[in-house]
N, CA and C atoms of all chains as a GROMACS GRO file, in nm:
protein
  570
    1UNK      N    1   2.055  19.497   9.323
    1UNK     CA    2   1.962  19.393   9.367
    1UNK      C    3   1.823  19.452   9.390
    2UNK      N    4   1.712  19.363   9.376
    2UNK     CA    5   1.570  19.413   9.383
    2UNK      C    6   1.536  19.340   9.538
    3UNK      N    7   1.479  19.437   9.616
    3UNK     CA    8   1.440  19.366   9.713
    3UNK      C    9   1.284  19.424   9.787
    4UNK      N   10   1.149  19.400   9.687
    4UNK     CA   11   1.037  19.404   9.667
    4UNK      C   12   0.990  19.394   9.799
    5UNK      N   13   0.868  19.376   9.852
    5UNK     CA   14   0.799  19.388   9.963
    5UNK      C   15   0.708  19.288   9.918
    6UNK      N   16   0.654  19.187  10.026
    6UNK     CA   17   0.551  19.096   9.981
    6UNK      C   18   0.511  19.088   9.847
    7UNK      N   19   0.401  19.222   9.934
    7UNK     CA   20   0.276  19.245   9.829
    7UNK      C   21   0.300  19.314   9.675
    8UNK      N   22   0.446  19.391   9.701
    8UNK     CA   23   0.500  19.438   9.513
    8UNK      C   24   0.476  19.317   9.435
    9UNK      N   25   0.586  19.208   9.508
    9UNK     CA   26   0.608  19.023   9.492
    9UNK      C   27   0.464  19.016   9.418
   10UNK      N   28   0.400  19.035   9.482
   10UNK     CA   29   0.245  18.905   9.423
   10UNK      C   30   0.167  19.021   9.313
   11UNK      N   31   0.190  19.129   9.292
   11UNK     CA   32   0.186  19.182   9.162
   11UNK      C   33   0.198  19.175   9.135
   12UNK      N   34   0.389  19.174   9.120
   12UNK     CA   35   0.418  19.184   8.988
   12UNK      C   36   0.406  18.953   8.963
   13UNK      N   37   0.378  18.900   9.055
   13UNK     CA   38   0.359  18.756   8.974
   13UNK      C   39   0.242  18.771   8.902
   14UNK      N   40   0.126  18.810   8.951
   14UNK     CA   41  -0.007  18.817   8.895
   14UNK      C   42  -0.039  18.898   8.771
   15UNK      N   43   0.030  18.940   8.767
   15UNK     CA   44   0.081  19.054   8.622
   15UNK      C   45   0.129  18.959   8.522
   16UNK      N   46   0.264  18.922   8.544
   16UNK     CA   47   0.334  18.800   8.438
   16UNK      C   48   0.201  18.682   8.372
   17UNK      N   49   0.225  18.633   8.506
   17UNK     CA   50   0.129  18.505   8.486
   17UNK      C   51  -0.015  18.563   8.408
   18UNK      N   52  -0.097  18.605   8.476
   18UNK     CA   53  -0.165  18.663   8.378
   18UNK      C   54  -0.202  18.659   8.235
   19UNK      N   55  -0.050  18.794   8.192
   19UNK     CA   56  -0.057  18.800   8.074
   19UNK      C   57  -0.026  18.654   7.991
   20UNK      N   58   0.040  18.546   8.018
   20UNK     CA   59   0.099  18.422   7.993
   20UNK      C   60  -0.041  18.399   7.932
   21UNK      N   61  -0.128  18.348   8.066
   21UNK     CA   62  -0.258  18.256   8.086
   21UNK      C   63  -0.367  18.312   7.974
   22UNK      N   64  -0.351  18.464   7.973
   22UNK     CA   65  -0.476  18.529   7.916
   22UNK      C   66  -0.435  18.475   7.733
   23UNK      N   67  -0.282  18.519   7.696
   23UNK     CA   68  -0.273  18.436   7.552
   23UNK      C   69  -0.258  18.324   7.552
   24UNK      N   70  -0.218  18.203   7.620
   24UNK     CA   71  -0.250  18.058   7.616
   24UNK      C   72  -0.368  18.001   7.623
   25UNK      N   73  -0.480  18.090   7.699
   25UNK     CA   74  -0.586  18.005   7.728
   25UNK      C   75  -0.653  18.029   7.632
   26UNK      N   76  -0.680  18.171   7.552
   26UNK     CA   77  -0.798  18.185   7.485
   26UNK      C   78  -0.733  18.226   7.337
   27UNK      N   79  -0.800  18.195   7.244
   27UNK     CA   80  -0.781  18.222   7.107
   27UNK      C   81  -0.843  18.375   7.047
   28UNK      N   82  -0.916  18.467   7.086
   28UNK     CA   83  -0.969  18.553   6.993
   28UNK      C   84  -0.876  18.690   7.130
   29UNK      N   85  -0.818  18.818   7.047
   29UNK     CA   86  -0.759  18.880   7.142
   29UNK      C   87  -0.833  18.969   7.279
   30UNK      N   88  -0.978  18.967   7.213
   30UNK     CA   89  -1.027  19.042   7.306
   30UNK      C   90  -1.086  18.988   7.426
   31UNK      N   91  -1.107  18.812   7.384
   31UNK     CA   92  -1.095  18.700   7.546
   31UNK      C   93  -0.995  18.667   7.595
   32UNK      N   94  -0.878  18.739   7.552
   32UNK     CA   95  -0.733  18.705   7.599
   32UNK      C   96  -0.745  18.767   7.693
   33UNK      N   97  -0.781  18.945   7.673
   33UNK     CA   98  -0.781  19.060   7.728
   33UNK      C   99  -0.846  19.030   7.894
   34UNK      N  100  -0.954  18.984   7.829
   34UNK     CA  101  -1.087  18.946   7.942
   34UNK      C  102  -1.016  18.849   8.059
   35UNK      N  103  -0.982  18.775   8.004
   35UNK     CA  104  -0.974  18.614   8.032
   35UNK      C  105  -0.819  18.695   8.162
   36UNK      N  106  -0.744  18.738   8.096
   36UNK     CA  107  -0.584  18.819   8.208
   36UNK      C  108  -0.632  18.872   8.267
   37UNK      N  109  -0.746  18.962   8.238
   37UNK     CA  110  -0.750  19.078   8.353
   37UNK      C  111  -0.872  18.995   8.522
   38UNK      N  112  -0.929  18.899   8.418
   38UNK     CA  113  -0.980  18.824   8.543
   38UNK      C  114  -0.943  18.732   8.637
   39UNK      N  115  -0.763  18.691   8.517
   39UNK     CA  116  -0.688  18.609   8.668
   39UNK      C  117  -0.605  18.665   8.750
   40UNK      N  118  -0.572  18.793   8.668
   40UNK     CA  119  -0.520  18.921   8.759
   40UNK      C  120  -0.600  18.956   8.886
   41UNK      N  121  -0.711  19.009   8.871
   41UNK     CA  122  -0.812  19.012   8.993
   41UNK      C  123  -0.813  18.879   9.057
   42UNK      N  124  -0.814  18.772   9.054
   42UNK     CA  125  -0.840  18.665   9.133
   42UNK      C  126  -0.670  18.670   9.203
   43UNK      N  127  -0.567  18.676   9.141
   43UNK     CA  128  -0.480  18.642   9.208
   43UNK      C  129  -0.456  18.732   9.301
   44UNK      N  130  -0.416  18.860   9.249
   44UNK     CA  131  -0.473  18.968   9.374
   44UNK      C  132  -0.547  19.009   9.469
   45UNK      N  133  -0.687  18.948   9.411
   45UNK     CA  134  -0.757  18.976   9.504
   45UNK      C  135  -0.768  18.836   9.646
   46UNK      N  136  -0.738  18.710   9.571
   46UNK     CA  137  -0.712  18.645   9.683
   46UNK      C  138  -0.596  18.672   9.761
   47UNK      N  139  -0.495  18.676   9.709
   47UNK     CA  140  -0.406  18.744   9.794
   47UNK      C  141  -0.427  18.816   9.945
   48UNK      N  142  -0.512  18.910   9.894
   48UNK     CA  143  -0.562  19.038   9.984
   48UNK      C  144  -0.650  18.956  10.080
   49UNK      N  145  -0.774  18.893  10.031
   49UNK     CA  146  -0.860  18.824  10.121
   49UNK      C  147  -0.769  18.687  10.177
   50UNK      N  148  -0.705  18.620  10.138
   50UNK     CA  149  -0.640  18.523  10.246
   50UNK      C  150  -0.555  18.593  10.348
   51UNK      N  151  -0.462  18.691  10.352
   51UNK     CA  152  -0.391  18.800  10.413
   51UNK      C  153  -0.437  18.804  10.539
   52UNK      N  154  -0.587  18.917  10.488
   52UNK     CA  155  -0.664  18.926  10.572
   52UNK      C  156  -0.744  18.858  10.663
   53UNK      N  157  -0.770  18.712  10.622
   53UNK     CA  158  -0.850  18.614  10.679
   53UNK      C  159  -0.727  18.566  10.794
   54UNK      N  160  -0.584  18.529  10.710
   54UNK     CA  161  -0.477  18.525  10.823
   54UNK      C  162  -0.482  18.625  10.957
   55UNK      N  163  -0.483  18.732  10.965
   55UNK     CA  164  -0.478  18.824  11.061
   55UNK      C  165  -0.562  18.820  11.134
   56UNK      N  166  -0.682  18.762  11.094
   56UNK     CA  167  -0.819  18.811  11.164
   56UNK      C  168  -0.780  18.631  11.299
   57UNK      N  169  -0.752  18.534  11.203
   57UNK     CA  170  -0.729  18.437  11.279
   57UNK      C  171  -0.621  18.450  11.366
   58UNK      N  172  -0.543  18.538  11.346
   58UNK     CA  173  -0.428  18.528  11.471
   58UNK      C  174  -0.434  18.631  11.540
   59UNK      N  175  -0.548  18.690  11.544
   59UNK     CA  176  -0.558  18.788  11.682
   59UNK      C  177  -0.612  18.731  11.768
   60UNK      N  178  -2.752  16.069   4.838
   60UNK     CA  179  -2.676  16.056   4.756
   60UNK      C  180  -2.555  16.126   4.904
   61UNK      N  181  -2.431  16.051   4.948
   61UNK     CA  182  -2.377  16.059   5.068
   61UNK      C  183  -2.306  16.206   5.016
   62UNK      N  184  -2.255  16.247   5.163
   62UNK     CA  185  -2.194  16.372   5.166
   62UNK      C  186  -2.096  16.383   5.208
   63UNK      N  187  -1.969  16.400   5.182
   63UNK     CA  188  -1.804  16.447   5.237
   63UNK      C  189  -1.829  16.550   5.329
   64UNK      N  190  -1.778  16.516   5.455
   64UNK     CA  191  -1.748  16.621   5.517
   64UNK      C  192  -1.584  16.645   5.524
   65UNK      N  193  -1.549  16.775   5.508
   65UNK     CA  194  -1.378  16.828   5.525
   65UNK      C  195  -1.308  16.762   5.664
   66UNK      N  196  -1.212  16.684   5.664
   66UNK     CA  197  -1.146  16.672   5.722
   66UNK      C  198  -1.018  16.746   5.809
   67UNK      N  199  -0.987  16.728   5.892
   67UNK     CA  200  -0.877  16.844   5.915
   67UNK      C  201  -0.757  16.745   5.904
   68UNK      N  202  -0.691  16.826   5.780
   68UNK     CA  203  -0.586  16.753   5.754
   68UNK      C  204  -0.428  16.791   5.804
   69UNK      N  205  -0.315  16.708   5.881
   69UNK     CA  206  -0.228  16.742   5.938
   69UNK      C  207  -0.177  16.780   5.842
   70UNK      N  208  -0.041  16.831   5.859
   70UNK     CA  209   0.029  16.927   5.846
   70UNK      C  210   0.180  16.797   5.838
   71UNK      N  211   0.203  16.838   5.690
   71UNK     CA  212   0.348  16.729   5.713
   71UNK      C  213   0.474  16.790   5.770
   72UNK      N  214   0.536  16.694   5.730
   72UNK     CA  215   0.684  16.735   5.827
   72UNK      C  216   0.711  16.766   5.962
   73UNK      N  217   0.812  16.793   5.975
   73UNK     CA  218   0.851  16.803   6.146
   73UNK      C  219   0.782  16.901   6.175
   74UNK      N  220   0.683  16.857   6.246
   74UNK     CA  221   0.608  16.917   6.364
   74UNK      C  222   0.684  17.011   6.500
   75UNK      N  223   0.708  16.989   6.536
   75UNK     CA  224   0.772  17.016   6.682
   75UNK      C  225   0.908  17.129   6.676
   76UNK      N  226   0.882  17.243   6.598
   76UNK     CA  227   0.988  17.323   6.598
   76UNK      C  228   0.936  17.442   6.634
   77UNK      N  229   0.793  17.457   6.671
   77UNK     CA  230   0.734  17.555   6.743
   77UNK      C  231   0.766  17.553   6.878
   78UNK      N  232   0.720  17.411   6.887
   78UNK     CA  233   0.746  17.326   7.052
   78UNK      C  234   0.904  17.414   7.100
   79UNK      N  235   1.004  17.388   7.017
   79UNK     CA  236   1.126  17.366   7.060
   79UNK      C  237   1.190  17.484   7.102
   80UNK      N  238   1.138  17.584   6.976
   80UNK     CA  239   1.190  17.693   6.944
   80UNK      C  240   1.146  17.804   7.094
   81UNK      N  241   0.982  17.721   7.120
   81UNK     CA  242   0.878  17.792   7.216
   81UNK      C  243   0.988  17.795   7.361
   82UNK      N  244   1.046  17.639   7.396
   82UNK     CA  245   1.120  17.610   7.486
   82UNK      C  246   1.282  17.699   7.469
   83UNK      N  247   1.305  17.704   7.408
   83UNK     CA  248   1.419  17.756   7.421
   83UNK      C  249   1.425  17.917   7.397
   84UNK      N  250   1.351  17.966   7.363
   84UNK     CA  251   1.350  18.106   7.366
   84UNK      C  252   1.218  18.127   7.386
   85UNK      N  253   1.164  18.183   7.533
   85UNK     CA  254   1.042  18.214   7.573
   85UNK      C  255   0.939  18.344   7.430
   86UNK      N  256   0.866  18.280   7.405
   86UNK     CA  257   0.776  18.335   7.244
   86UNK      C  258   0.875  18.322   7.102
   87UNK      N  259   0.975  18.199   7.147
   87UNK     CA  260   0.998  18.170   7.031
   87UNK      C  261   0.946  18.130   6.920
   88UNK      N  262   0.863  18.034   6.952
   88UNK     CA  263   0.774  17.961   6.909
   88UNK      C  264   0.651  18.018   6.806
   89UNK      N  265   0.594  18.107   6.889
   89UNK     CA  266   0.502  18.247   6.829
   89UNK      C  267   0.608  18.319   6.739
   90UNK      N  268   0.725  18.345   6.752
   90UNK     CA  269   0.768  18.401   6.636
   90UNK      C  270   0.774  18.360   6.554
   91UNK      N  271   0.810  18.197   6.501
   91UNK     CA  272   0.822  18.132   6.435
   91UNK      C  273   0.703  18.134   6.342
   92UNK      N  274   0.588  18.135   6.418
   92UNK     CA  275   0.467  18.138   6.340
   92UNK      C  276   0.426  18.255   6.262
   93UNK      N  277   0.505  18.406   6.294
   93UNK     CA  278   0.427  18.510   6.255
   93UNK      C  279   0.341  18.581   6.389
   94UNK      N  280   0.325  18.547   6.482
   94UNK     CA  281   0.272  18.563   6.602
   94UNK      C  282   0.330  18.695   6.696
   95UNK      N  283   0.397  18.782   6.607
   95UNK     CA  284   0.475  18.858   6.689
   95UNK      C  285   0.404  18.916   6.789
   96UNK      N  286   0.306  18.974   6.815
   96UNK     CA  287   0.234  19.000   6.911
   96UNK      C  288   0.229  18.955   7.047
   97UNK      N  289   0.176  18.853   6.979
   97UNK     CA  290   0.205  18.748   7.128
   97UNK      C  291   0.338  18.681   7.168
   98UNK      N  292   0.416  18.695   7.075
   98UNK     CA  293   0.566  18.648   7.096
   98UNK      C  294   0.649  18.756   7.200
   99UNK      N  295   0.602  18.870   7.157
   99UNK     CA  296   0.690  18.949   7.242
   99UNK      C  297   0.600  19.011   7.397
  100UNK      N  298   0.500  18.933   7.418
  100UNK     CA  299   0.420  18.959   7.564
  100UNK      C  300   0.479  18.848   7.591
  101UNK      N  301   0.474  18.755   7.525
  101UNK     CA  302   0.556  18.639   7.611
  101UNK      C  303   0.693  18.619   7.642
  102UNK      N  304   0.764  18.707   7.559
  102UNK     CA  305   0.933  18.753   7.594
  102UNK      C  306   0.929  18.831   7.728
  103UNK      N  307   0.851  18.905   7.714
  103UNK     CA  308   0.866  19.018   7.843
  103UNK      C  309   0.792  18.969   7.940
  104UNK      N  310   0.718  18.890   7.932
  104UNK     CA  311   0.659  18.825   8.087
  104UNK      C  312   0.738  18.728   8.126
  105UNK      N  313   0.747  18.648   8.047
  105UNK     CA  314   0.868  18.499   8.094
  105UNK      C  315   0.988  18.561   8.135
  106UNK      N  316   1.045  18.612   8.028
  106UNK     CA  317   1.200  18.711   8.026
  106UNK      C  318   1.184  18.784   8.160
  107UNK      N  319   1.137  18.866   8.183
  107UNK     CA  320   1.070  18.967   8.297
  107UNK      C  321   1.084  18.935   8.422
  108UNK      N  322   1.000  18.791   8.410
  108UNK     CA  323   0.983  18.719   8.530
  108UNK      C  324   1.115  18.654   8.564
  109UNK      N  325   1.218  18.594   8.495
  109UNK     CA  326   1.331  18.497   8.520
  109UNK      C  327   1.384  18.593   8.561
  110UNK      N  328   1.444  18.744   8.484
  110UNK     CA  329   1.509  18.801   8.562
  110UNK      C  330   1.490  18.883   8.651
  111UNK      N  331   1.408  18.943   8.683
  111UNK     CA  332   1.327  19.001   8.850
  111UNK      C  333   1.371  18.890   8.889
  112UNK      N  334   1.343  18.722   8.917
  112UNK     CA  335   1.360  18.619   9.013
  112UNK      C  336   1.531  18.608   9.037
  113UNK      N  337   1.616  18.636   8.919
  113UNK     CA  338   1.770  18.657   8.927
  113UNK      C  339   1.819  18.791   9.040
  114UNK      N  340   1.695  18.911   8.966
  114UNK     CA  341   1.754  19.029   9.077
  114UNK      C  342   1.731  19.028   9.172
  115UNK      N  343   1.594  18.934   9.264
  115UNK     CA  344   1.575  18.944   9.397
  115UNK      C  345   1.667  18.874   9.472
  116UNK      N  346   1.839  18.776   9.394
  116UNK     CA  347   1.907  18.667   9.456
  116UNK      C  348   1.797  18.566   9.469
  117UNK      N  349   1.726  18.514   9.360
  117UNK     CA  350   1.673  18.381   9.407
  117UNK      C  351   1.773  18.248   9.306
  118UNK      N  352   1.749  18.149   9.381
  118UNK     CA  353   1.839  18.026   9.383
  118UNK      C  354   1.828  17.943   9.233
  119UNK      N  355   1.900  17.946   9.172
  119UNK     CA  356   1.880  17.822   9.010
  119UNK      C  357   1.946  17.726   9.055
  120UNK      N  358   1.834  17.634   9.038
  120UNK     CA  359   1.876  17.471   9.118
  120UNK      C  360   1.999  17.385   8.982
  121UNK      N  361   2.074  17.320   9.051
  121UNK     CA  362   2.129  17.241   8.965
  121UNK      C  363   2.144  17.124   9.010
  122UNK      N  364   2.102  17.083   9.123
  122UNK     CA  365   2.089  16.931   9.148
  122UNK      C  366   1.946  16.895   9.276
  123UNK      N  367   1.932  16.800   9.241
  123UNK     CA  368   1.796  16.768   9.358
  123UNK      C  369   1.826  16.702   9.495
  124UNK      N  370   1.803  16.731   9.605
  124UNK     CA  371   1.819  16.631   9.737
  124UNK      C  372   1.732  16.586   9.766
  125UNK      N  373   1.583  16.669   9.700
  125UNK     CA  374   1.494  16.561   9.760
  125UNK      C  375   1.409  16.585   9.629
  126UNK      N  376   1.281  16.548   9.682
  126UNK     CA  377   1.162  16.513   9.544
  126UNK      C  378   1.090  16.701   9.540
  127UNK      N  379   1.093  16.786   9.654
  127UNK     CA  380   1.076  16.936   9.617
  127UNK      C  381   1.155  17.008   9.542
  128UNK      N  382   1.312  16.982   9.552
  128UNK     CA  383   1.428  17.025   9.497
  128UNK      C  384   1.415  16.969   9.325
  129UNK      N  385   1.404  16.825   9.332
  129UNK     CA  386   1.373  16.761   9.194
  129UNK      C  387   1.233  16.881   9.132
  130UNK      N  388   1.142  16.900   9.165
  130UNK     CA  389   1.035  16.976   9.095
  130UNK      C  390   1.075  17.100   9.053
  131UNK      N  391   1.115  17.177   9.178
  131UNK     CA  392   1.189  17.299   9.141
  131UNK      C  393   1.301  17.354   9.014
  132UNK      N  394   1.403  17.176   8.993
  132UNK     CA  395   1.461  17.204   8.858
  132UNK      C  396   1.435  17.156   8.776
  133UNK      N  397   1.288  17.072   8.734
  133UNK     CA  398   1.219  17.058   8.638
  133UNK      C  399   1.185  17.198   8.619
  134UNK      N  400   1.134  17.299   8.680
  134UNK     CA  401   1.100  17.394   8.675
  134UNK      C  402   1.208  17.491   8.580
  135UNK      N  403   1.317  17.480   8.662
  135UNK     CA  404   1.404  17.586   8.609
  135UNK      C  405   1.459  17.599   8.453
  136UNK      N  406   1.431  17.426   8.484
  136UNK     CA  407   1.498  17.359   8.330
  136UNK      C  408   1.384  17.432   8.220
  137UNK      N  409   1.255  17.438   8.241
  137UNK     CA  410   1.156  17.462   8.165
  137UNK      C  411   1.202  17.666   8.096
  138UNK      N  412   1.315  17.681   8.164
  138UNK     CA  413   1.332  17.809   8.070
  138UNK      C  414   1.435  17.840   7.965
  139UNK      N  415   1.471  17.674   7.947
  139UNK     CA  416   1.555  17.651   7.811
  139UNK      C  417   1.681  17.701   7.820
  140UNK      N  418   1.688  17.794   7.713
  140UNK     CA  419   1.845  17.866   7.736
  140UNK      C  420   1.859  17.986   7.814
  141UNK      N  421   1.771  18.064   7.853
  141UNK     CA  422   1.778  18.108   8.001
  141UNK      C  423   1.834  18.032   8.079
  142UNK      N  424   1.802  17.934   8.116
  142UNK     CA  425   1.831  17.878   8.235
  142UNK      C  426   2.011  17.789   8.201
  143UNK      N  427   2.059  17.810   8.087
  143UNK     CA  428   2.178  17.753   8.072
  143UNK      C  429   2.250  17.813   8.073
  144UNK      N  430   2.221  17.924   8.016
  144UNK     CA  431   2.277  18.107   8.043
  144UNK      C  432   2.346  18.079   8.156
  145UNK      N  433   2.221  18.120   8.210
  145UNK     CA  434   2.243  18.165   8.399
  145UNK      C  435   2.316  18.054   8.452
  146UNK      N  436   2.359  17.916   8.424
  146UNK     CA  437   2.420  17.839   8.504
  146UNK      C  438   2.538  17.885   8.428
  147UNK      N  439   2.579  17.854   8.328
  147UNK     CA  440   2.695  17.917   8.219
  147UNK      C  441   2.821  18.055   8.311
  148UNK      N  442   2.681  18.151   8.310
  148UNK     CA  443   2.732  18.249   8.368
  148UNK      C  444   2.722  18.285   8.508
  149UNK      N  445   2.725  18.194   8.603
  149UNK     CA  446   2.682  18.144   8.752
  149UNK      C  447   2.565  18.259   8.793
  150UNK      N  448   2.515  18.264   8.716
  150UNK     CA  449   2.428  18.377   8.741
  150UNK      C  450   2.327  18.291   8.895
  151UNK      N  451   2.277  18.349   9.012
  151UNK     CA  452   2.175  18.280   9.094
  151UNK      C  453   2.226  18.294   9.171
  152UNK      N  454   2.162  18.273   9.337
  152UNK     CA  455   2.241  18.226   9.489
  152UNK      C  456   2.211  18.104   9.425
  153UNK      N  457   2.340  18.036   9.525
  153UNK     CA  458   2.331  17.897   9.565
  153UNK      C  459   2.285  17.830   9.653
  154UNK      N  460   2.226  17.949   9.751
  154UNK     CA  461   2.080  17.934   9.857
  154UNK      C  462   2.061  18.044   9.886
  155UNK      N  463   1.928  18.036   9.943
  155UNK     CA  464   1.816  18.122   9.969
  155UNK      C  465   1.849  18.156  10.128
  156UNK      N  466   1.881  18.302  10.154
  156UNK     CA  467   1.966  18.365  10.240
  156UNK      C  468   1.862  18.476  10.294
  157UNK      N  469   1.755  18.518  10.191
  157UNK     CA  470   1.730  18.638  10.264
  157UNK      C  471   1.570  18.676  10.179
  158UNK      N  472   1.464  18.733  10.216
  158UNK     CA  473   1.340  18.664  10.209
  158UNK      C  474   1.278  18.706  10.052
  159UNK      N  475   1.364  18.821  10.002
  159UNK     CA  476   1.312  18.811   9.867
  159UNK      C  477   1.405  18.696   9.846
  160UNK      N  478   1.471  18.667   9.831
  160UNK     CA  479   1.518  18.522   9.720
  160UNK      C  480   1.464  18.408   9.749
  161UNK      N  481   1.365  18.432   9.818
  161UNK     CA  482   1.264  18.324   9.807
  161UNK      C  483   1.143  18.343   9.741
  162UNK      N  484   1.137  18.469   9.699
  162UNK     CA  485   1.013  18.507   9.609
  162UNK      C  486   1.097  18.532   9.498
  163UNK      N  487   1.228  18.517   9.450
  163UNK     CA  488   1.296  18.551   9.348
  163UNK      C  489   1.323  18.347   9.276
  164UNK      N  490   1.304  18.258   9.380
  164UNK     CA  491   1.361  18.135   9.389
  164UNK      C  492   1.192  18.081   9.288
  165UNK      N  493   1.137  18.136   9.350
  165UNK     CA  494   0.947  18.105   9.348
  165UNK      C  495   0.938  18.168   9.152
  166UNK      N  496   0.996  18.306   9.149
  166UNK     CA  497   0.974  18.351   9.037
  166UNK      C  498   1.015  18.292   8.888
  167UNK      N  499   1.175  18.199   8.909
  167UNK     CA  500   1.243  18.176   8.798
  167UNK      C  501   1.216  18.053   8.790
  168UNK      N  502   1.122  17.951   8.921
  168UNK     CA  503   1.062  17.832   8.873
  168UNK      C  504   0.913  17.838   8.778
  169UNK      N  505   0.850  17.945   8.857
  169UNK     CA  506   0.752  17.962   8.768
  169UNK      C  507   0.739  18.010   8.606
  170UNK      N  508   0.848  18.084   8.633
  170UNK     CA  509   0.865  18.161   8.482
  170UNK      C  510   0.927  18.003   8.363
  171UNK      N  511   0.956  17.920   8.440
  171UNK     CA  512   1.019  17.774   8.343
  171UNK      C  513   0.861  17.730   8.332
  172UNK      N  514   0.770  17.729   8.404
  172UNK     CA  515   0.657  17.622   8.410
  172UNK      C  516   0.558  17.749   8.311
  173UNK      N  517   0.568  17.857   8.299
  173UNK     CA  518   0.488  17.929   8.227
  173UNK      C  519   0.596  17.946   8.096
  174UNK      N  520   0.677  17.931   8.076
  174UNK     CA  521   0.755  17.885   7.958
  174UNK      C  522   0.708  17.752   7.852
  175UNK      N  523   0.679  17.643   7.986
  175UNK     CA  524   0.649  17.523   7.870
  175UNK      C  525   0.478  17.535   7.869
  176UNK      N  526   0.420  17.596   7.950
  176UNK     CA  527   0.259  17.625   7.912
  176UNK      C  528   0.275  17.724   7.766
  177UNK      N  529   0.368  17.814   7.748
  177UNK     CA  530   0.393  17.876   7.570
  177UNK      C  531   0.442  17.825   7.493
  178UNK      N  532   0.566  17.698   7.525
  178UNK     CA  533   0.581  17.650   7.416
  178UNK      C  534   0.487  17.544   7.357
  179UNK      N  535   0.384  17.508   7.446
  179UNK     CA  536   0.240  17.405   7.381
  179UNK      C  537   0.170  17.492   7.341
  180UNK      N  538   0.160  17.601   7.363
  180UNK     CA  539   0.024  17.693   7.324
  180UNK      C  540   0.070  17.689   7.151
  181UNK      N  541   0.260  17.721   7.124
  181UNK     CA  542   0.300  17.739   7.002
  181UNK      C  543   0.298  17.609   6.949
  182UNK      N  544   0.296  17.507   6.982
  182UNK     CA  545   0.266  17.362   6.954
  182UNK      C  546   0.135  17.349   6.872
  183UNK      N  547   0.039  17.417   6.946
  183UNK     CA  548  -0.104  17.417   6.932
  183UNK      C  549  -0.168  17.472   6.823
  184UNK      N  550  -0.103  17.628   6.790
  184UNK     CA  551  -0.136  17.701   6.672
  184UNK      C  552  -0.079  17.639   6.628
  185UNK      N  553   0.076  17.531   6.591
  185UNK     CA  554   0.154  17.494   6.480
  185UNK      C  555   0.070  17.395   6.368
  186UNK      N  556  -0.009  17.327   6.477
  186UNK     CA  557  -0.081  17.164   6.420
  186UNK      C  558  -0.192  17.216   6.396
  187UNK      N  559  -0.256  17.318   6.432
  187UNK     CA  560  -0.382  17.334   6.403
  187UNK      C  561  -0.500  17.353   6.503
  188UNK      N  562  -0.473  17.295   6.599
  188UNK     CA  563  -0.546  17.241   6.744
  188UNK      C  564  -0.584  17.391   6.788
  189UNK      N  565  -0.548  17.504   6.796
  189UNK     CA  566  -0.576  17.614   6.833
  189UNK      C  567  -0.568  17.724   6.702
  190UNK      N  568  -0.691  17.783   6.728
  190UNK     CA  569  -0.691  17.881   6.594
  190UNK      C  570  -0.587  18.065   6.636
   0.00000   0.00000   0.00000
């Protein structure tokens, strides 16, 4: 059995999905490229900044 | 003196075996076309994703109690024969017990809903609509 930690969790989703989004959304390979690696950063990186915005509110 | 412009002309016959092929075997669809490239990023992300969501013990719905439960196995349903597999071979909890199989429950719905976002994408190159 796999038993990940949150934040492994929302990698490895933002990874999958990603790669999905980056060849569905765009037609030429090198805006595929572009297009994944920038919903990769958004999903991650919101991740991190809502996290954090949580904590800051419950202290 | 008037001018023809090119039309984009459909494509006869049964349409929808990209669609189908897309649904039932995650980058099926792309294979079908010649697309291997993208057929097999989409095997290993969809594929990837259903089963990481199997190894964390997350839940494959087979009936709805309410209208969240109903979404969830629209979801699941969306990974074709994966998802008949895994009922076939009781593969899944039958609930969510322990806190990855709720990120494992989260994973094998999404991996159905990013399943039928590939089998339209293979829809899309089939007809023409996407180059």
């Amino acid at each position: 059995m796999f038993h990940p930690s949150h934040f492994t969790a929302v990698l490895l989703f933002a990874l999958f999905t990603s790669v999905v989004f980056g060849i569905t959304m765009r037609s030429d390979p090198k805006q595929m490229v572009r297009y994944g690696a920038w919903c990769f950063l958004l999903f991650a990186g919101s991740a991190v900044v809502l996290s954090w915005a949580m904590f800051l509110i419950a202290r | 003196m008037a001018t023809t412009t090119p039309k984009a002309v459909a494509p006869a016959g049964f349409q929808y075996g990209a669609l189908i092929a897309g649904w039932l075997i995650p980058g099926g669809g792309h294979f079908l076309l010649g697309k291997w490239g993208r057929g097999l990023l989409l095997l290993a992300s969809i594929g990837g994703m259903f089963f990481l969501g199997l190894a964390m013990q997350g839940k494959v719905y087979t009936s709805a109690h309410d209208i969240l439960d109903l979404l969830a196995l629209v979801g699941d349903l969306g990974n074709g024969l994966l998802f008949l597999v895994s009922r076939l071979a009781g593969w899944g909890a039958d609930s969510v017990q322990v806190t990855s199989a709720d990120y494992g429950r989260a994973f094998i719905v999404v991996a159905g809903l990013l399943n039928i976002i590939a089998a339209v994408d293979a829809h899309s190159l089939a007809i023409g609509r996407k180059k």
